[in-house]
Steps between C-alpha positions, in 0.01 A plus 500: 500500500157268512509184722466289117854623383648456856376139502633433159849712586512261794421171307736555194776618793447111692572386096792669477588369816425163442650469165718792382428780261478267196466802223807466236808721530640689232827486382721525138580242222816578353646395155826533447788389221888396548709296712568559862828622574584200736454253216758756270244662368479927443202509753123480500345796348118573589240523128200507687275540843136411502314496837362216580302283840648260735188288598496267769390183402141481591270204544117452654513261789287438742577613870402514846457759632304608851379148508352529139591362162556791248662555145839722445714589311805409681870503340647204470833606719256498790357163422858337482619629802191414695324806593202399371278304704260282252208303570484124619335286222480151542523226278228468217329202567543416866255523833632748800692283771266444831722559748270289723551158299834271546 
């Protein structure tokens, strides 16, 4: 294997890492007619399965990471739980504190 496809191997590895393996799962989408049994009905009886994808809900934030400011898609779960570490912006509009002046 060339050094170029270990060095990207290793890079999208630290992603995964970092942020999960954000690629959608699959799964099935049922449709189904009647009335389940514990409500009195006869019982649910299966028309039709399609397959379908469970995405995660992506968005494009920036991030730090090693020091820098980058842009990823990150999933939201990640974001709400605090995994994410994001960039300090200060206020529009206002000088940087001196911490030399009282």
């Amino acid at each position: 294997m060339s050094t170029h496809k270990k060095a990207k191997r290793a890079k999208r590895e630290k992603l995964i890492a970092l942020y999960g393996d954000n690629k959608p799962k699959k799964g099935n989408s049922l449709s189904q007619r009647g009335k389940p049994k514990y409500l009195g009905g006869n019982g649910r009886k299966t028309t039709g399965i399609t397959r379908r994808y469970f995405r995660k809900n992506l968005q494009k934030i920036r991030v730090m990471e090693d020091g820098k400011v980058v842009r990823r898609w990150v999933p939201v779960s990640m974001i709400r739980a605090g995994l994410i570490q994001k960039p300090v912006v200060r206020e529009p509009f206002t000088l940087p504190e001196l911490e030399g002046e009282s």
